[in-house]
C-alpha positions as CSV (number, residue, x, y, z in Angstrom):
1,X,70.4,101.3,46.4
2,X,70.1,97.6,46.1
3,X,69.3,97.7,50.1
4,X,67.0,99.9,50.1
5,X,65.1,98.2,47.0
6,X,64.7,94.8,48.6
7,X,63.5,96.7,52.0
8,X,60.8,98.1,49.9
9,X,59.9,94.8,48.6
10,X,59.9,92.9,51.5
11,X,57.9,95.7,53.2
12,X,55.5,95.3,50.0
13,X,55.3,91.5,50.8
14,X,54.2,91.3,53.9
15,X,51.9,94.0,53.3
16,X,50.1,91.9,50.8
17,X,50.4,88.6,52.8
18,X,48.8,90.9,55.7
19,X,45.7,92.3,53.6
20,X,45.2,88.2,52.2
21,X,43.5,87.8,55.5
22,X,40.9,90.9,54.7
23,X,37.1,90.6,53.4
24,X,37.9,91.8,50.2
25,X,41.2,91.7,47.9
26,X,41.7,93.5,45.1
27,X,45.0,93.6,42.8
28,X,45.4,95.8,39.6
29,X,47.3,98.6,37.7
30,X,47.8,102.5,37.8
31,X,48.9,105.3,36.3
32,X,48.9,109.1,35.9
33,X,50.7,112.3,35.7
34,X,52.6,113.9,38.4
35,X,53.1,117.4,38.9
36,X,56.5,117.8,41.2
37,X,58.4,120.8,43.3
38,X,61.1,121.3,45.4
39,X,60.7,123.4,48.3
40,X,63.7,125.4,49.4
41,X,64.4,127.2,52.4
42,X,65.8,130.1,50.1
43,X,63.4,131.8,48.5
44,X,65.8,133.2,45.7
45,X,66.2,129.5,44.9
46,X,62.3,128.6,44.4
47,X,61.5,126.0,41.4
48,X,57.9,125.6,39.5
49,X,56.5,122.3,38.6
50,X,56.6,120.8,35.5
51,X,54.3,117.7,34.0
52,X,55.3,114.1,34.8
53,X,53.8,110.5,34.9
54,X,54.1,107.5,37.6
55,X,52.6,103.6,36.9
56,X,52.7,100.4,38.4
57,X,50.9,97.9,40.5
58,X,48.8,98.0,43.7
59,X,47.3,95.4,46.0
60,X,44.2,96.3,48.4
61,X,42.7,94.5,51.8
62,X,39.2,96.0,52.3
63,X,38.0,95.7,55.9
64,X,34.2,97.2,55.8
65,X,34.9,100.3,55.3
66,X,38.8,100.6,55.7
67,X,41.4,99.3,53.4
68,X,45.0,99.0,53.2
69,X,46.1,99.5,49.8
70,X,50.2,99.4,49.1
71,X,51.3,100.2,45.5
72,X,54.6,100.3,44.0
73,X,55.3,102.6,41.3
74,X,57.6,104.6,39.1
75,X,57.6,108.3,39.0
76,X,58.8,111.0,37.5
77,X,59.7,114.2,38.9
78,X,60.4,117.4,37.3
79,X,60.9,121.1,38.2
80,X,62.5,124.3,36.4
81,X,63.7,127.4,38.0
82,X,63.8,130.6,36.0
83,X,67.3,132.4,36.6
84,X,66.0,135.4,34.5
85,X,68.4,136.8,31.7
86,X,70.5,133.9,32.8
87,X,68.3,131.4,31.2
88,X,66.3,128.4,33.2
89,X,67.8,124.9,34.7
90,X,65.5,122.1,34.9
91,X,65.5,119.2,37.1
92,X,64.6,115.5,36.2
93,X,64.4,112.7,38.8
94,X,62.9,109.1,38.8
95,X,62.0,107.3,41.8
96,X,60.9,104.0,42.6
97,X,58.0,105.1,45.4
98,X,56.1,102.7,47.6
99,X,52.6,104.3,49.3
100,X,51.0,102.6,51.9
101,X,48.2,104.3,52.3
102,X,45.0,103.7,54.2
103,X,41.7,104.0,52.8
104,X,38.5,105.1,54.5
105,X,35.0,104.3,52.4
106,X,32.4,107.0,54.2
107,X,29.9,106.0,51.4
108,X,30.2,103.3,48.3
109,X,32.9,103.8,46.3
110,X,34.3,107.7,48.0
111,X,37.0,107.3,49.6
112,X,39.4,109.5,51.6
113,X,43.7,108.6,51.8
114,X,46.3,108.9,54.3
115,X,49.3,107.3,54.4
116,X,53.2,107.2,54.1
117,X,55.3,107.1,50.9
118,X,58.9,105.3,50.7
119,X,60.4,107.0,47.8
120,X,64.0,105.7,46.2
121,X,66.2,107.6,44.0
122,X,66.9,105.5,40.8
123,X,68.2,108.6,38.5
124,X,68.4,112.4,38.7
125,X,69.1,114.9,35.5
126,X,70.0,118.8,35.4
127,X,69.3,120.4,32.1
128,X,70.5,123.9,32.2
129,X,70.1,126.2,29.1
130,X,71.1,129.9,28.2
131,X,71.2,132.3,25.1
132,X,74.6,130.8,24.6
133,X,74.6,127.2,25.5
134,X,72.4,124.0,26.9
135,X,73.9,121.3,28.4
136,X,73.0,118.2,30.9
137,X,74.3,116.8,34.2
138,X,74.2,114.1,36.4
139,X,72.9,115.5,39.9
140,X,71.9,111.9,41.6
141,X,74.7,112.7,44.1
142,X,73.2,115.7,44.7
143,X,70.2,114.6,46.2
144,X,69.1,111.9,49.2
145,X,68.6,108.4,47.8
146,X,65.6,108.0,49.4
147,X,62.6,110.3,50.5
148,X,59.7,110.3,52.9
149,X,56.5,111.8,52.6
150,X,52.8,112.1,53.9
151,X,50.4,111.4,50.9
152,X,46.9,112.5,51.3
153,X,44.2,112.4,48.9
154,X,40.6,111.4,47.8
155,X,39.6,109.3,45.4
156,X,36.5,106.8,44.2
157,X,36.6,103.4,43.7
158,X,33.5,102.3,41.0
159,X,32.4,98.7,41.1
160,X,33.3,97.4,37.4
161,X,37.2,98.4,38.5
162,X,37.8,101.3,37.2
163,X,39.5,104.1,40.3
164,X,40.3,107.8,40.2
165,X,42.6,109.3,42.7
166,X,44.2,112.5,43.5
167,X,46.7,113.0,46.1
168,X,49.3,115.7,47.6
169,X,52.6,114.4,49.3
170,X,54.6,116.3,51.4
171,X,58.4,115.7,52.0
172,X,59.4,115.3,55.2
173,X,63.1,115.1,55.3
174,X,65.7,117.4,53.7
175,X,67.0,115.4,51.0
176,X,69.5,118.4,49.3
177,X,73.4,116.1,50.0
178,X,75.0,119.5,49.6
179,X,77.3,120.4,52.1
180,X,76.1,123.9,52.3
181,X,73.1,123.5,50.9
182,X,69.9,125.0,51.6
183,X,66.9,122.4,53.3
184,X,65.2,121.0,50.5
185,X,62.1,119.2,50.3
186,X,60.1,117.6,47.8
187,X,56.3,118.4,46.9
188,X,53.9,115.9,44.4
189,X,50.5,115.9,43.3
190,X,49.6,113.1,41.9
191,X,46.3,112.3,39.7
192,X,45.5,108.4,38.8
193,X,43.7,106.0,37.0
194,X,43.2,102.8,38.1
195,X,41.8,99.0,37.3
196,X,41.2,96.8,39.5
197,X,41.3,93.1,38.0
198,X,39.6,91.6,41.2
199,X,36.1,92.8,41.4
């Protein structure tokens, strides 16, 4: 774990050190909620979403009318599934996630978002709960300790610093550690607020 958190920050750093070099800089703060999902390749074993949050920092190179904007944040994942008379076990992970995404500006502040997200496993919770009994679990060891997704998104960027976005990420890799486990990928939209404190 402590690998693959220095990777991320060194990827972060020279990120930033690369978007220094752009027209326009900009560094601030985010936040918002997150609604997650695992998708299974059984369909018996589907899961709904449940409500979330993510925050942390990002740091954004403007070129014209492209930017690179990295962000490192913490996010919180969660998902139920319904067993019927059997009761309902819900899922809880947090990740430390690092977007790089790449912005395109087709007028003022509007802006469309495609990029790659490095997500880390930090800590994952089963909650399971039935007419007779509740109870929790560790299931970290359950699941990958890292994740890769495509985020996509729009968002706007207004000029006093405030920025809205919303984006979809799709896993890309089975991250189920099972040995005969069904493929499992993860499935996040995201909706942020942002200030920017370089304007």
């Amino acid at each position: 774990m402590k690998n693959y958190f220095l990777q991320s920050t060194l990827i972060a750093l020279l990120i930033v050190t690369q978007t220094s070099w752009s027209q326009d800089v900009g560094f601030g703060i985010k936040g918002g909620l997150n609604l997650a999902n695992l998708k299974v390749d059984d369909p018996e074993a589907s899961y709904n979403s449940r409500t979330g949050y993510h925050a942390g920092i990002f740091v954004r190179g403007k070129f014209d009318k492209v930017a690179l904007q990295p962000e490192v944040l913490i996010s919180t994942q969660r998902n139920v599934k319904d067993m019927g008379v059997l009761g309902t076990v819900e899922n809880s992970f947090t990740y430390l996630s690092v977007p790089v995404m790449i912005k395109f500006y087709p007028v003022s502040g509007l802006n469309l978002q495609l990029g790659p997200q490095f997500s880390f496993l930090l800590d994952g919770e089963q909650k399971y709960e039935t007419s007779l009994f509740t109870g929790t679990k560790d299931i970290k060891d359950s699941y990958d300790n890292s994740d890769i997704s495509i985020s996509m998104g729009t968002g706007f960027d207004f000029p006093f610093g405030l920025g809205i976005d919303v984006r979809y990420n799709i896993g890309v890799k089975d991250i189920n550690n099972e040995a005969n486990g069904d493929e499992t990928k993860s499935e996040l939209f995201m909706i942020s607020l942002g200030w920017n404190f370089i304007k």
